[in-house]
C-alpha positions in Angstrom: 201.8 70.9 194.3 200.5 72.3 190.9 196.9 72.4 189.2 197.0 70.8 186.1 194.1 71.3 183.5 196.0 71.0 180.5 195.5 74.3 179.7 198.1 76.0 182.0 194.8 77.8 184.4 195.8 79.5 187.4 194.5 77.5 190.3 192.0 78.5 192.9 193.5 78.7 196.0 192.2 75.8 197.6 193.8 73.0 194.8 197.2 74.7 195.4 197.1 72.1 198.1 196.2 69.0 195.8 198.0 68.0 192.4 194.8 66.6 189.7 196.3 64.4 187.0 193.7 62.7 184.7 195.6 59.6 183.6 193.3 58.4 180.9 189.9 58.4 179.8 188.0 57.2 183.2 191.0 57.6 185.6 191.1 60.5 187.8 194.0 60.8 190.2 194.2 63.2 192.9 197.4 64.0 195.2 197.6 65.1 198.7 200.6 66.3 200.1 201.8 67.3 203.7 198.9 64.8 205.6 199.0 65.0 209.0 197.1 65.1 212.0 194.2 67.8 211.6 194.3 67.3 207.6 190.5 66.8 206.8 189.2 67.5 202.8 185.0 67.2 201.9 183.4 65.9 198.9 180.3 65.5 197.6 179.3 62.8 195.9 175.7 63.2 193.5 174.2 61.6 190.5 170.8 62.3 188.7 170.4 65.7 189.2 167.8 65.4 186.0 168.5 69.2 186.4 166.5 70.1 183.6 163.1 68.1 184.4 160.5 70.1 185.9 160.4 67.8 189.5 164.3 68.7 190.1 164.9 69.6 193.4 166.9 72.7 192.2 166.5 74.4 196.1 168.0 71.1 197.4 170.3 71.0 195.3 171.0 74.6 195.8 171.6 74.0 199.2 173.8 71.5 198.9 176.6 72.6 196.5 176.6 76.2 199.1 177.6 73.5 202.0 180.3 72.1 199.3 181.8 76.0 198.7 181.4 76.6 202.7 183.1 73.1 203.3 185.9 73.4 200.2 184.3 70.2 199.4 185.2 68.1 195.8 182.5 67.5 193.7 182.5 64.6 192.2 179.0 63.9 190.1 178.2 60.5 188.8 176.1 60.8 185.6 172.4 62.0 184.8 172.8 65.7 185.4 170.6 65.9 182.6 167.0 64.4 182.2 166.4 65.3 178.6 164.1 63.3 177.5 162.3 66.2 175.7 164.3 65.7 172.3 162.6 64.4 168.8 163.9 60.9 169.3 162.7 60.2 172.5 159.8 58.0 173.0 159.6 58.9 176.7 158.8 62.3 176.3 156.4 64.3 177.7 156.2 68.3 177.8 154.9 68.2 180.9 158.3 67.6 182.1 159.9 70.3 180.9 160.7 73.5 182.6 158.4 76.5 181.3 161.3 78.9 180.8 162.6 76.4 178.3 159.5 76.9 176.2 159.7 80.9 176.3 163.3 80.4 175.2 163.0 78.2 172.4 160.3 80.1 170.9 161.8 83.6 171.4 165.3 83.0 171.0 164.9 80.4 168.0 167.2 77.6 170.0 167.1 73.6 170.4 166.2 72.3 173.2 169.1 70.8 173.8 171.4 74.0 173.6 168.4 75.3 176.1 168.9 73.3 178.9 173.4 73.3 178.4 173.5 77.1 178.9 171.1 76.7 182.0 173.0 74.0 183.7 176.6 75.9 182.9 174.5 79.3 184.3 173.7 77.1 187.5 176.6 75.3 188.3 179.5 77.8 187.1 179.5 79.6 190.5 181.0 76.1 191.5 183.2 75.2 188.5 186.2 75.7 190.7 185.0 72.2 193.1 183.8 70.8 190.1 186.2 67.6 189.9 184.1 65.3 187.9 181.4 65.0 185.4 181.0 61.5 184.7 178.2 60.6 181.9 174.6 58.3 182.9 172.2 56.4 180.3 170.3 60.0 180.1 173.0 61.7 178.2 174.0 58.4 176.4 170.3 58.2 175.1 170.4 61.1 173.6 174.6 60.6 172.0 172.9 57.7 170.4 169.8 59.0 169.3 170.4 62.3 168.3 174.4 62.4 168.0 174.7 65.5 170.8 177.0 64.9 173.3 175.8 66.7 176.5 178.2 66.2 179.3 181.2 67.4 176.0 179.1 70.6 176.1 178.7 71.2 179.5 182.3 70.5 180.6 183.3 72.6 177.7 181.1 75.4 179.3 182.3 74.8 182.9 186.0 75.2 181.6 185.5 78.5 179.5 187.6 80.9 181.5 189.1 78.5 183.7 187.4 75.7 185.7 189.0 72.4 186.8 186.3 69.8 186.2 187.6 66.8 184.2 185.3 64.5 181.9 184.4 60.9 183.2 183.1 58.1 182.1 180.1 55.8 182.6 182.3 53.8 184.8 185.7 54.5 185.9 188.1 55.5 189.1 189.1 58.1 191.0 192.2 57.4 193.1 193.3 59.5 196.2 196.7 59.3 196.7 198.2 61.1 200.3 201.7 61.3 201.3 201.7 61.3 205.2 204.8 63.0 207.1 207.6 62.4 204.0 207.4 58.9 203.2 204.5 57.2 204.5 202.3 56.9 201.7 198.7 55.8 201.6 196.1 55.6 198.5 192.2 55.1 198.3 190.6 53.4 194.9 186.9 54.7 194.2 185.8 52.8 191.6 182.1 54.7 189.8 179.4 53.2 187.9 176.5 54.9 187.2 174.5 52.1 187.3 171.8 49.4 185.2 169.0 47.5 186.0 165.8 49.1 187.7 166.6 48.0 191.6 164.4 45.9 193.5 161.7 47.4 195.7 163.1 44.7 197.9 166.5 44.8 197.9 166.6 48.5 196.5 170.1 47.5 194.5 172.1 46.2 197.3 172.0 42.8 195.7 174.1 44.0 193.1 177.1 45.0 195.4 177.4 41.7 196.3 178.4 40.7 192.4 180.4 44.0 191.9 182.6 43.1 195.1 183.7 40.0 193.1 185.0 41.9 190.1 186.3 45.2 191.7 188.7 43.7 194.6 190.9 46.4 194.0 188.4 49.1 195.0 187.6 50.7 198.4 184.9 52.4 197.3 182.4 51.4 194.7 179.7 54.3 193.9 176.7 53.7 192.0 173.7 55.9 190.6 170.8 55.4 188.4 167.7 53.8 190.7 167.5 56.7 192.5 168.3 54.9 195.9 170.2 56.0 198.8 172.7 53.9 201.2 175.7 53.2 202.4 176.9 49.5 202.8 180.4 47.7 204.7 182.0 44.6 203.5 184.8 43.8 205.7 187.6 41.6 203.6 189.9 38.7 204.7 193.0 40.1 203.1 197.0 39.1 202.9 200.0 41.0 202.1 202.8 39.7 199.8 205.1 39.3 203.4 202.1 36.3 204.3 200.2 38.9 207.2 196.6 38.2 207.3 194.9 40.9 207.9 191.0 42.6 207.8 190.1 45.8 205.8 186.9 47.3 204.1 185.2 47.8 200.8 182.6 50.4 200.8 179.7 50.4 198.6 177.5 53.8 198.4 174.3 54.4 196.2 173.8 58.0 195.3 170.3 59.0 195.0 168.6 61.7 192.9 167.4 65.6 193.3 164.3 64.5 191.2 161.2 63.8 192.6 159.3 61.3 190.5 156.7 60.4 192.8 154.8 64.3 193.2 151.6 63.9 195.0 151.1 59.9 193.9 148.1 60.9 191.9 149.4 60.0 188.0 152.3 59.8 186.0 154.7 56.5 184.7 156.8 56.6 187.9 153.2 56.1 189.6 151.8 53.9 187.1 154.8 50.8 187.4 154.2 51.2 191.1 157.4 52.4 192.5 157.7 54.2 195.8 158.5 57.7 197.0 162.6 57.9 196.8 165.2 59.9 198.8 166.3 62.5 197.4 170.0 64.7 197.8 173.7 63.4 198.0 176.2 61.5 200.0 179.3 63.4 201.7 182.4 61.6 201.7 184.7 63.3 204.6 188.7 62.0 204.7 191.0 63.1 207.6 193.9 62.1 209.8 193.9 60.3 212.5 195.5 57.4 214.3 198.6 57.9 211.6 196.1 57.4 208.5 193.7 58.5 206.2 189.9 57.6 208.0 187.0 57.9 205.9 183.2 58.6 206.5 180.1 58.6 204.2 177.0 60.9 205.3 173.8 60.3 203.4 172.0 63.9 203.1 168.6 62.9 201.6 165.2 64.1 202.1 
């Protein structure tokens, strides 16, 4: 099984077990050979980082991506590593939120903002460019496409790649597909389906609603990820399901809402998270483990918030 980044990279050891093919724009597939019982792989799955705001978590965040390189864990990351909402164009900005260090360096180093905060995400996350799977894109960077025609997420994966990294582009929405071949024929394949999100969330029903509509149009996903409203759960819907032979039988769509590593809320005293009303939220990631067992592929999603 060979690495493939399209640029002929030697692989890190640990993807000499898997074979990455990025079929198109927003499809990622990955290949697992030689499953079998005892056969267990980690990823982590995080959106809005808002790396670059001054309430980032950057410690939690920190942590986490350490238990990825201690686990050998995929990272898979779902849009809105970056908040910038510091740019000309931006109505919502406020300098409040921005990092002090990027002030220092703008005025000594005569640099945009926006090249500011690139080279400081690539500084932070190339130690783990080699689990870096996916960078998908969220309404943060797309502001700021539209508004001021800089394409962030182009930048940073072309930063993350210098010298050999495997992380492939995404999308706003699109798929990742797991494919595993058990013993030498049995062959199994799990459909994540991403979409970094829309809406605000109720303070009621903190999003879930909207699984519900997205089950209707996605029946050919198993998993279904969302970002963007800063929420964090993990939600079964068991399906009625028959095979082209005529056998009935049950299996399950997941549905998992990735929360944030920015804390919005502070102290509660001021501010426009404060302002609209809207509660403390969890903050950190969601862990999908897959392993062997039973003579498949089992899957388990661990919320990791605080």
């Amino acid at each position: 099984i060979t690495y493939n980044d399209g640029r002929g990279t030697p692989a890190p050891f640990w993807w000499r077990t898997m074979k990455i093919v990025k079929q198109s724009a927003n499809v990622l597939n990955l290949y697992f050979e030689d499953v079998k019982e005892g056969w267990e792989k980690w990823f982590l799955m995080r959106s809005d980082a808002h790396h670059d705001n001054s309430g980032c978590n950057r410690e939690l965040e920190k942590r986490h991506l350490e238990i990825a390189r201690e686990r050998d864990a995929g990272i898979l990351d779902f849009g809105d590593l970056f908040d910038c909402m510091q740019g000309r164009y931006d109505p919502r900005k406020s300098y409040q939120d921005m990092r002090p260090e990027y002030f220092a360096e703008m005025v000594a180093k005569n640099s945009s903002y926006f090249n500011v905060i690139t080279n400081d995400a690539i500084e932070f996350y190339k130690p783990y460019r080699d689990l870096w799977l996916l960078q998908a894109v969220g309404n943060h960077e797309t502001s700021v496409a539209k508004n001021s025609d800089v394409n962030l997420i182009d930048l940073f994966v072309a930063g993350m790649q210098k010298d050999g990294g495997v992380i492939n582009k995404g999308a706003y929405g699109g798929w990742v597909q797991f494919f595993f071949t058990i013993g030498s024929t049995q062959r199994e394949r799990v459909r994540l389906k991403y979409f970094h999100g829309s809406g605000g969330g109720g303070p009621v029903t903190k999003g879930v609603i909207q699984s519900n509509r997205q089950a209707v149009f996605l029946p050919d996903a198993d998993i279904v990820v969302n970002g963007h409203i800063h929420e964090s759960w993990v939600l079964s819907m068991p399906r009625e399901r028959i095979s082209d032979g005529g056998v009935i039988h049950q299996d399950m769509q997941w549905h998992v809402r990735t929360p944030t590593y920015k804390n919005d809320y502070g102290d509660g005293s001021g501010g426009w998270h404060i302002e609209r009303g809207a509660p403390p939220k969890p903050m950190g990631c969601v862990w999908l483990r897959m392993w062997h067992e039973r003579k498949h592929v089992q899957m388990q999603f661990i919320q990791d918030v605080e």
